[in-house]
C-alpha positions as CSV (number, residue, x, y, z in Angstrom):
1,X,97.8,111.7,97.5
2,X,97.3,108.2,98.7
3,X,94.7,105.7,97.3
4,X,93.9,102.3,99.1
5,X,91.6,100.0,97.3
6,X,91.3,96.0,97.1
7,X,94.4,94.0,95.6
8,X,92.0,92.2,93.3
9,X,90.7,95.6,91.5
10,X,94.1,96.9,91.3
11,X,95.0,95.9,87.4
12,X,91.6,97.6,86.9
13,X,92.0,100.4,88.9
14,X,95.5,101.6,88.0
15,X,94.7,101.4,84.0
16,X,91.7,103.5,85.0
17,X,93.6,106.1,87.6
18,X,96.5,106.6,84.8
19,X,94.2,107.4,81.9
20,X,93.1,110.0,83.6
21,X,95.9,112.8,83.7
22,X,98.9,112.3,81.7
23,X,100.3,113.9,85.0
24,X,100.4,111.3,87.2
25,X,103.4,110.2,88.8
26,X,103.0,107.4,91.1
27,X,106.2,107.6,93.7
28,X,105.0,104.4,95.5
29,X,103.2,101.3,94.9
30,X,102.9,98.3,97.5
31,X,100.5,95.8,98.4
32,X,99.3,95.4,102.4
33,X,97.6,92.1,103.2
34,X,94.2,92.4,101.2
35,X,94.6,95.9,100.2
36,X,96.8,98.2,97.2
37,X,98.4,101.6,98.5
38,X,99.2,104.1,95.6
39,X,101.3,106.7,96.4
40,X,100.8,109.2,93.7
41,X,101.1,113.2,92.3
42,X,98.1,113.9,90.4
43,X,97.2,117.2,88.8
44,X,94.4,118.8,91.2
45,X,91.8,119.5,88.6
46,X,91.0,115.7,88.0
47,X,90.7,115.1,92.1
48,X,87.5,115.0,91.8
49,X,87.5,112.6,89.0
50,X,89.6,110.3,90.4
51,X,87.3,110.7,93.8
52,X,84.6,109.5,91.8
53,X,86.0,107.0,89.5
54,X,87.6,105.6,92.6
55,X,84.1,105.6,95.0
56,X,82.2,103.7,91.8
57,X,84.8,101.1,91.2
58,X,85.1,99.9,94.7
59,X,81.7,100.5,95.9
60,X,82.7,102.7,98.1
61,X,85.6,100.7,99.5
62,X,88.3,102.5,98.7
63,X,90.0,105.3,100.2
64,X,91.6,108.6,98.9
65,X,93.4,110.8,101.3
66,X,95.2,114.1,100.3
67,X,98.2,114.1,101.6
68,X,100.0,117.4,100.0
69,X,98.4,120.3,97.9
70,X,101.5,122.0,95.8
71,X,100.8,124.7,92.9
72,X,103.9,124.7,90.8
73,X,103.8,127.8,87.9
74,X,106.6,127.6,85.0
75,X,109.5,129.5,86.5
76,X,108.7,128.9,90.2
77,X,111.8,128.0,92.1
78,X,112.4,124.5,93.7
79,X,114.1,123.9,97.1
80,X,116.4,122.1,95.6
81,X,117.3,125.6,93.2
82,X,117.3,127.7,96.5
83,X,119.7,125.4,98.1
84,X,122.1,125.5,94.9
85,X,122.2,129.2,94.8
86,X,122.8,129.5,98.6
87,X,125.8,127.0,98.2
88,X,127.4,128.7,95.4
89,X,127.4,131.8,96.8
């Protein structure tokens, strides 16, 4: 998912967002002009916590757009495990 908010909340913001979920992985972090863009895989069932906390804290200024759903079960095969089986064969 991708989160935009104000540079000058983004201390504030990314302690918040990382308390969270202890699932978080943020993949890409970079300021433009005025504004932070997060990068980030969340688990889905605190979206719409992280909605919330992130509509309060900017009053309404920030953004949160969803850029990929993936469900990943134990045991599920990556494409990166496909692609190894496929060469070794």
């Amino acid at each position: 998912m991708k989160l935009v908010f104000l540079a000058k909340d983004a201390k504030k913001l990314k302690e918040k967002i990382t308390k969270l979920s202890t699932t978080l992985h943020i993949d890409n972090e970079e300021f433009l002009d005025a504004s932070m863009q997060l990068i980030c895989s969340i688990d889905s069932r605190v979206f719409q916590e992280l909605n919330t906390l992130l509509c309060s804290e900017t009053r309404g200024q920030g953004q949160l757009e969803l850029l990929s759903f993936r469900d990943v079960a134990e045991g599920d095969e990556t494409l990166n495990d496909l692609h190894e089986e496929k060469t070794n064969d």
